[in-house]
C-alpha positions as CSV (number, residue, x, y, z in Angstrom):
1,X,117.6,104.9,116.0
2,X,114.9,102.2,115.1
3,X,112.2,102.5,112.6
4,X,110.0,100.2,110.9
5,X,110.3,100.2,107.1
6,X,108.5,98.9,104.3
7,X,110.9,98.0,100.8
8,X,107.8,96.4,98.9
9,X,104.0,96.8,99.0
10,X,102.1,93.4,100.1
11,X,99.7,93.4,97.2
12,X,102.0,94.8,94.4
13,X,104.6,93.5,92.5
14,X,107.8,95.9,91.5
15,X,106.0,97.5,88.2
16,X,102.6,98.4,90.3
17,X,100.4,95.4,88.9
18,X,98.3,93.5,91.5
19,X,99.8,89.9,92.8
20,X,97.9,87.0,92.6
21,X,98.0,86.5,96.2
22,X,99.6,89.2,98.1
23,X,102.6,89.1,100.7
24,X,102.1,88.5,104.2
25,X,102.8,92.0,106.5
26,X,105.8,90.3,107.9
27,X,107.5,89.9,104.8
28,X,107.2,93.2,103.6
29,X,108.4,95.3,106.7
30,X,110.9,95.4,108.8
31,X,112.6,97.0,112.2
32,X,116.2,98.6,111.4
33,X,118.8,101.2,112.1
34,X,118.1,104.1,110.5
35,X,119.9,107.7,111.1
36,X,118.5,109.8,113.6
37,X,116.4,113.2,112.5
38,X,118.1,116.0,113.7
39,X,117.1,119.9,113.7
40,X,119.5,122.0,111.2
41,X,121.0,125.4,112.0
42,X,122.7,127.5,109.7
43,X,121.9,131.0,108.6
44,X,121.1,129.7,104.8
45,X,117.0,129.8,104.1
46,X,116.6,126.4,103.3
47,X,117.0,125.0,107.4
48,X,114.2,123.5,109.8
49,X,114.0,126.6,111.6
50,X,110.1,125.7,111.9
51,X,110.8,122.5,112.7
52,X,110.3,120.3,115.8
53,X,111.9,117.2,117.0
54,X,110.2,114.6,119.0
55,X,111.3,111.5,120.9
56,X,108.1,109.3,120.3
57,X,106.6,107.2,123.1
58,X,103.5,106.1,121.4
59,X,102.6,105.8,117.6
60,X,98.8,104.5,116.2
61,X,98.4,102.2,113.5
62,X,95.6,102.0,111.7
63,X,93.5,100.1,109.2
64,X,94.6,102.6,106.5
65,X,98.4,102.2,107.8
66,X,97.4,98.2,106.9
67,X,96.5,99.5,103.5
68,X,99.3,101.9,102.7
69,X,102.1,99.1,103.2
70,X,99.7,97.0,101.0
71,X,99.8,99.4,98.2
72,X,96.4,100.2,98.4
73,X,96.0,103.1,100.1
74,X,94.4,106.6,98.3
75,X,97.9,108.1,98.5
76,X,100.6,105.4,97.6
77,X,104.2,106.6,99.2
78,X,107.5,106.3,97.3
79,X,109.7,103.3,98.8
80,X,111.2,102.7,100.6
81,X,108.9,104.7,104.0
82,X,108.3,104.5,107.6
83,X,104.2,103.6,108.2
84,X,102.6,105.8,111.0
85,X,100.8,109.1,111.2
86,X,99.9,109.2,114.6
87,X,103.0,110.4,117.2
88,X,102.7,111.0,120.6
89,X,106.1,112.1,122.4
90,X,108.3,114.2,124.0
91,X,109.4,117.8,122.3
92,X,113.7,116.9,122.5
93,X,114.6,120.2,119.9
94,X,113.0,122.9,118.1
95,X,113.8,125.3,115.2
96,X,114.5,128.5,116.1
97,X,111.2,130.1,114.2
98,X,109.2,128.1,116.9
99,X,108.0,130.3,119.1
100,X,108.2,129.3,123.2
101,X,103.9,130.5,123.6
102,X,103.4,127.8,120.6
103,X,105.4,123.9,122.4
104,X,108.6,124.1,124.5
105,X,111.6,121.2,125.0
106,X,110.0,118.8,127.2
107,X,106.5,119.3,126.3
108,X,104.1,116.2,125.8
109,X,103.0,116.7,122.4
110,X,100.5,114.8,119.6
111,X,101.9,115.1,116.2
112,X,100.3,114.3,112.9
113,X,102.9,114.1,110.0
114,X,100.1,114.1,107.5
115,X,100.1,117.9,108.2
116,X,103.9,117.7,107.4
117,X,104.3,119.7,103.5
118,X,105.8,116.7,102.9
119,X,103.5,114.2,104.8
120,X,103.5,111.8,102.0
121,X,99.8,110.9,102.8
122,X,100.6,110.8,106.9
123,X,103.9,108.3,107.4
124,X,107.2,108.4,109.4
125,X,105.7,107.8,112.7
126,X,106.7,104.3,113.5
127,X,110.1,105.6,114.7
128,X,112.0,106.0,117.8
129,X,113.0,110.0,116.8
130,X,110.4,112.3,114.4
131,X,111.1,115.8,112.7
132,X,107.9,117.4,111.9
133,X,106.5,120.9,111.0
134,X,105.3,122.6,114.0
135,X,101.8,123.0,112.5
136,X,101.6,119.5,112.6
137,X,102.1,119.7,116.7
138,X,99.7,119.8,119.5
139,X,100.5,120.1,123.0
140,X,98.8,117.6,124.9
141,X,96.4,119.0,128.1
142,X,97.8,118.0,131.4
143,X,96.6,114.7,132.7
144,X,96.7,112.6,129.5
145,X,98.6,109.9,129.4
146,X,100.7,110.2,125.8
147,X,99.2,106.3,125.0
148,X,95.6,107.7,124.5
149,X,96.1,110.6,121.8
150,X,98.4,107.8,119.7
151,X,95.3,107.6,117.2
152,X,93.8,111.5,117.0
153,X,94.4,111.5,113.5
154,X,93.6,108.3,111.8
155,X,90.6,107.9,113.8
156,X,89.2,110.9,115.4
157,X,90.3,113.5,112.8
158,X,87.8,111.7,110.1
159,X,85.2,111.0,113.1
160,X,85.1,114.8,113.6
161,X,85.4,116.0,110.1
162,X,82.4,113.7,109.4
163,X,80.7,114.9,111.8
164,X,81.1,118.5,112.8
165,X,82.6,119.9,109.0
166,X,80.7,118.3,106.7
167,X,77.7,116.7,109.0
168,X,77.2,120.0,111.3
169,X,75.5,117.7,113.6
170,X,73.4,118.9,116.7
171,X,71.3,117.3,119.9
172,X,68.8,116.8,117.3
173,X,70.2,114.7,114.7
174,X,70.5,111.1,114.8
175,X,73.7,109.3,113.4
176,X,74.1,105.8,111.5
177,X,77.5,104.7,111.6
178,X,78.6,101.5,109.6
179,X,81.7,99.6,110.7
180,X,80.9,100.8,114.1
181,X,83.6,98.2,116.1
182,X,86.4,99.5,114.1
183,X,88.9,102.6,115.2
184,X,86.9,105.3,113.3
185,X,83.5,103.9,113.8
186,X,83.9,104.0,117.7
187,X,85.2,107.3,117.5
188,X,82.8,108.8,115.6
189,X,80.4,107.1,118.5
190,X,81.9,108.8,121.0
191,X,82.1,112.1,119.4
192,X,78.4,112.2,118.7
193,X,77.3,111.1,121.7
194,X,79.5,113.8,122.7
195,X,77.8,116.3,120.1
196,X,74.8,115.5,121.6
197,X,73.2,113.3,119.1
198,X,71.6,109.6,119.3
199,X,73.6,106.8,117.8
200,X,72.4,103.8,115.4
201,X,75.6,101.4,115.3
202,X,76.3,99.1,112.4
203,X,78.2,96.2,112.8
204,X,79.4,93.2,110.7
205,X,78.9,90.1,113.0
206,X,76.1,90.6,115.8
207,X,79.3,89.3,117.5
208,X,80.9,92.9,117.6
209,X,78.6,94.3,119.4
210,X,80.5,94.7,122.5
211,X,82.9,97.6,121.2
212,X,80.5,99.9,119.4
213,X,77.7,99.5,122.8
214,X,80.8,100.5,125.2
215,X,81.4,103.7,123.1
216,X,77.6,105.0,123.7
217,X,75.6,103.6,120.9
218,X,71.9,103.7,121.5
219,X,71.5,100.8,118.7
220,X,73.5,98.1,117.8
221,X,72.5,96.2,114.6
222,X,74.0,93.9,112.8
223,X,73.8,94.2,108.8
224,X,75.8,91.1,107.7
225,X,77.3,90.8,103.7
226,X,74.3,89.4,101.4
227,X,71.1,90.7,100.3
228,X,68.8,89.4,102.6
229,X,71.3,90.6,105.8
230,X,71.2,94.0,104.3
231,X,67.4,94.3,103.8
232,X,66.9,92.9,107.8
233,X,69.4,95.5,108.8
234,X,67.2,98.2,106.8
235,X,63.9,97.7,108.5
236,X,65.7,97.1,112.0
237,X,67.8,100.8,111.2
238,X,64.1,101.9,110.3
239,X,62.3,100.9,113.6
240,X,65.0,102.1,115.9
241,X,64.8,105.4,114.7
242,X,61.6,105.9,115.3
243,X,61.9,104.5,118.4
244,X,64.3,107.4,119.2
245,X,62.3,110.3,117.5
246,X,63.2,109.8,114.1
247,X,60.4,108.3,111.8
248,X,61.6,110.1,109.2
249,X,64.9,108.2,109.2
250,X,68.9,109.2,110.3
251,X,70.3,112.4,109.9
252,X,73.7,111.5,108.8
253,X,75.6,108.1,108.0
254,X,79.0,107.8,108.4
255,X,79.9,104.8,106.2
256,X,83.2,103.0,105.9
257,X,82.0,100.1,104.6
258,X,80.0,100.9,101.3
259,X,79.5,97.9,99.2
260,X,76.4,96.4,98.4
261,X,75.2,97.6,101.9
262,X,74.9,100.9,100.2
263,X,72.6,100.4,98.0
264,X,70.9,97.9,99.5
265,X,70.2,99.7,102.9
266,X,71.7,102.8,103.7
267,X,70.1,104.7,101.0
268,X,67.0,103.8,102.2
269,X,67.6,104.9,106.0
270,X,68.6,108.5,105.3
271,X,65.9,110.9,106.1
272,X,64.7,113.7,103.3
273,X,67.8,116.3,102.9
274,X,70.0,114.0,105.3
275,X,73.6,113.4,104.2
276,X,76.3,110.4,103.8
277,X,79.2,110.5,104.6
278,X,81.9,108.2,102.8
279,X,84.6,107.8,104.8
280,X,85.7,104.7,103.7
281,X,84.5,101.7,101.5
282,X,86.2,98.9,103.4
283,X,83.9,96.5,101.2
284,X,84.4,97.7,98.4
285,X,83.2,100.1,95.7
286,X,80.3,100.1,93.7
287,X,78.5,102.7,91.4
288,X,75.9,104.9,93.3
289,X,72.4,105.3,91.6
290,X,70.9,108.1,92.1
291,X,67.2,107.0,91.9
292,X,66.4,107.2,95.7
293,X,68.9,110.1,95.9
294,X,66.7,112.1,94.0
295,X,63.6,111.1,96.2
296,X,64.8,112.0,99.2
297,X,67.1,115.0,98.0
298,X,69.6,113.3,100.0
299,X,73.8,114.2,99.7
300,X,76.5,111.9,99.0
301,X,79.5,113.8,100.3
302,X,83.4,112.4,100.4
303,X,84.9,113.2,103.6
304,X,89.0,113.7,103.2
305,X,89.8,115.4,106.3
306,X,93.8,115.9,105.3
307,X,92.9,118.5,102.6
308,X,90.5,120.6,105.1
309,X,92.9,120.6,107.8
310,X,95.9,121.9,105.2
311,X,93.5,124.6,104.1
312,X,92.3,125.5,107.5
313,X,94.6,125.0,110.0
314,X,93.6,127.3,112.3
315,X,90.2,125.9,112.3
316,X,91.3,122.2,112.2
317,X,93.6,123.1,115.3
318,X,90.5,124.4,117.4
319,X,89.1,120.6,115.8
320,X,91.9,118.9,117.2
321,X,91.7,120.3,121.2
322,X,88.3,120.0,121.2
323,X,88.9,116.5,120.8
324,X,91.8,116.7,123.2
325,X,89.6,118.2,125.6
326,X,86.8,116.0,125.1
327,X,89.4,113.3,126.2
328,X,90.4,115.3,129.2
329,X,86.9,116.1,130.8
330,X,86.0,112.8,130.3
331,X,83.3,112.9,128.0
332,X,85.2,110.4,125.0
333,X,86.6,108.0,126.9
334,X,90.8,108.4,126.7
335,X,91.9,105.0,125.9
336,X,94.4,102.3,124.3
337,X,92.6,99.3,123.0
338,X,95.4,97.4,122.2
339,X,99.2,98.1,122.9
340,X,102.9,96.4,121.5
341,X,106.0,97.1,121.9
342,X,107.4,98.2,119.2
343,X,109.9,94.8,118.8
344,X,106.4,93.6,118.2
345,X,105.6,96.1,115.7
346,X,104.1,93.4,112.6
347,X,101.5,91.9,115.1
348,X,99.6,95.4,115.0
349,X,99.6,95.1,111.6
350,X,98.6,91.4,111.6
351,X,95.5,92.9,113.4
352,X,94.2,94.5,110.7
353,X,95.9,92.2,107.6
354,X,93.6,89.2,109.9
355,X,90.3,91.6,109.7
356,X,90.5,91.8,114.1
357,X,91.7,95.5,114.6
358,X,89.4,97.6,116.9
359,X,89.4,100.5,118.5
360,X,92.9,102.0,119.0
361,X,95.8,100.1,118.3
362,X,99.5,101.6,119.5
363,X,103.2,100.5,119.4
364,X,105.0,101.8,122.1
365,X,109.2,102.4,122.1
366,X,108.8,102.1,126.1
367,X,108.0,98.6,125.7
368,X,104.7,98.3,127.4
369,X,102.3,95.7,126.2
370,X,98.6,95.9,126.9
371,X,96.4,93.2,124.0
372,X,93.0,93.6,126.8
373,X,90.1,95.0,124.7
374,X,89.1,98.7,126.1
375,X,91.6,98.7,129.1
376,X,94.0,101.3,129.9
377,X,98.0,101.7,130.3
């Protein structure tokens, strides 16, 4: 079968120091033969008898896929690996400890290896065959084409977590979201429009606009990368939630940007007992002072979905079909944003290594090809 591999992170050299300037994507993966998963049967213990195997059709690729294969990722996998967390496919085998009421052979199915015991951080996706755990597998409601659940997990799962675990959001609460034209920003969008709440959208460029006010977003503002950006952005954030019912500033921000955008205006837009939520810090990291913290007995919470879910699987399963179902009745919108085939695999990554990914990106090993923003297969 064919899989994409990565020998060499982009950014490192061999001992683990940081190069100069780092490798290009294309030069650090590549598509080959590799042998085909298959399901083991014997009577020994050690055997995949909770196993299943899945012919993929669709797998996402992410901005954190970007950064794994860059080295630069939380968790750093042992080379050489196959990228991908995100499958979507067709059940081909099963172990025998996986019970018909729980996915059958020829069931669509959603699979997230990062649930995998040995997930390696969520990779092994971006190949043509896939043995996971069955926890890690979700059969996928009838009607949904396999294209639009390719990303659950590296941009919903987080979205969710953000905003239902650690947020506990309502109709009442208004959300900020940073890096709103991204995968994970226009998911959490959708899911708290979904939830009921109102939406402030931050944005980079005024010039993304477009994504993050197609996924529901009430507001749309742009908080550019200096000081003076950042303070605009503050008193714009601080207007338009009044306008919406909030003088006392947003309930919750889900920031994947951090930087100096933190300090310099988020901290200031949180109401009194609100929450962050870090989710990311796309512009990097800086220390967090806790001056205005203390003020507004506001939280600063890390949100690292892939521990939860391992701890609380069945909860995180009941997380996963809601979002499945949302998808299904219509109320997220079930999309691809961008589609290769997989021969085309480095120009998804390209995407992201060229600061252009948005919204959800797939490879598919059908061979469709779809580059429209916000169309669908």
């Amino acid at each position: 079968m064919r899989a994409v591999r990565c020998h060499r992170f982009a950014a490192l050299d061999s001992a683990g120091r940081a190069l100069p300037v780092p490798s290009p994507m294309r030069d650090v993966l590549s598509l080959e033969r590799v042998p085909r998963p298959m399901i083991v049967r014997h009577d020994d213990v050690v055997d995949d008898s909770d196993k299943v195997l899945i012919s993929t059709r669709y797998a996402g690729i992410q901005y954190p896929d970007y950064l794994q294969a860059r080295g630069e990722y939380q968790i750093r996998p042992t080379l050489p690996y196959t990228p991908g967390m995100d499958v979507a496919g067709i059940v081909i085998d099963k172990g025998r400890n996986v019970p018909d009421d729980w996915v059958r052979i020829g069931d669509e199915v959603y699979a997230n290896t990062a649930l995998c015991p040995d997930g390696g951080g969520g990779v092994g996706g971006l190949a043509e065959t896939v043995l996971v755990s069955s926890g890690a597998v979700f059969p996928i409601p009838a009607g949904l084409h396999l294209s639009f659940v390719a990303n659950v997990g590296r941009n919903y799962c987080p979205a969710y977590h953000s905003l239902r675990v650690i947020g506990d959001v309502g109709p009442d609460d208004l959300v900020l979201v940073t890096g709103s034209s991204g995968g994970v920003g226009m998911a959490t969008i959708e899911l708290a429009k979904a939830m009921g709440c109102a939406v402030i959208a931050g944005v980079s460029r005024a010039d993304r606009a477009a994504s993050p006010t197609s996924a529901g977003a009430d507001r749309v503002i742009p908080y550019g990368s200096d000081g003076t950006s950042h303070a605009a952005f503050k008193s714009e954030v601080r207007a338009a939630a009044a306008e919406l019912g909030h003088p006392s500033g947003v309930s919750l921000i889900v920031d994947v940007v951090h930087g100096d955008l933190f300090q310099n205006a988020l901290l200031s837009c949180i109401r009194p007992l609100g929450k962050i939520c870090l989710v990311g810090f796309a512009a990097g990291q800086r220390p967090i002072r806790p001056g205005l913290l203390l003020i507004k007995e506001a939280m600063v919470v890390g949100s690292l979905w892939g521990r939860w879910a391992r701890e609380n699987p069945v909860a995180f399963r009941r997380n996963v079909n809601e979002i499945l179902d949302f998808m299904v009745g219509g109320v997220i919108s079930a999309r691809a944003d961008t589609v290769f085939p997989l021969e085309d695999y480095v120009r998804a990554f390209e995407l992201f290594e060229g600061n252009k990914g948005r919204g959800n990106t797939v490879i598919s090993m059908t061979g469709e090809e779809l580059s429209s923003d916000r169309s669908k297969l």
